[in-house]
C-alpha positions in Angstrom: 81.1 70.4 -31.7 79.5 68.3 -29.5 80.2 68.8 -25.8 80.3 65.5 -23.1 80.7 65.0 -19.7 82.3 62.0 -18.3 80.0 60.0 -15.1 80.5 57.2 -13.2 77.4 55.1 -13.1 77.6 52.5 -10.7 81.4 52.4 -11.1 81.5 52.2 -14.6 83.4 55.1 -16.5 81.0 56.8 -18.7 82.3 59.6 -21.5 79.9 59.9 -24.2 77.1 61.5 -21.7 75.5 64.9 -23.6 76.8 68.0 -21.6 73.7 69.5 -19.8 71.5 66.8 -19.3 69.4 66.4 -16.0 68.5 63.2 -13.9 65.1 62.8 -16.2 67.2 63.9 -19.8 70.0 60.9 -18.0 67.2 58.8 -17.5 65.8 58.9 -21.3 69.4 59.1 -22.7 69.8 55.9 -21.3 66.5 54.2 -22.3 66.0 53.5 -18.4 62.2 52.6 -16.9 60.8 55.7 -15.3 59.3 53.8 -12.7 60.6 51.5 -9.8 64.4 53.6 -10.2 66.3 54.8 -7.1 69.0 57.1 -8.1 72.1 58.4 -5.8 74.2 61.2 -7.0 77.4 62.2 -5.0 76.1 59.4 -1.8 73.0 62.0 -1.6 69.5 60.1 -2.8 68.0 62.3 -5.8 64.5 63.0 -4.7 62.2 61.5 -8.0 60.2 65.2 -7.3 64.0 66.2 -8.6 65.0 64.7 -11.5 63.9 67.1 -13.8 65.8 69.8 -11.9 69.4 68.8 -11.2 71.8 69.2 -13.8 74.2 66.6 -13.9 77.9 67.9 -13.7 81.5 66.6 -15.3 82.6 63.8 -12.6 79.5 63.1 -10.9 78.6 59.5 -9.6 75.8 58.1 -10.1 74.3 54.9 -8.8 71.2 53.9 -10.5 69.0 51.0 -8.9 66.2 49.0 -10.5 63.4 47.9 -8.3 61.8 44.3 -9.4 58.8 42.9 -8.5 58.6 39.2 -7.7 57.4 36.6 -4.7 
């Protein structure tokens, strides 16, 4: 049986997440650029030195920012 944990990523509900994943495994899962991210868990910035570290948890919010480039 597979196991999920239920996010919030910039307030959307999310349910389907794999149980055990960190930022970095979050980041992949969700096919999101490596680069130019910003990520907040729990109103605390997520250091990018860190997102191989932190194991997401069951209720966690997330808000995920892109960076782009332009002038």
């Amino acid at each position: 049986m597979d196991l999920s944990v239920h996010l919030i990523i910039n307030g959307k509900d999310y349910d389907d997440i794999p149980d055990g994943l960190t930022v970095a495994g979050l980041i992949t899962h969700l096919e999101l650029p490596t680069r130019k991210i910003a990520i907040e868990r729990n109103m605390a910035v997520v250091p990018k030195s860190s997102y191989a570290d932190i194991q997401l948890e069951n209720q966690d919010k997330l808000e995920i920012i892109h960076f782009i480039g332009g002038g």
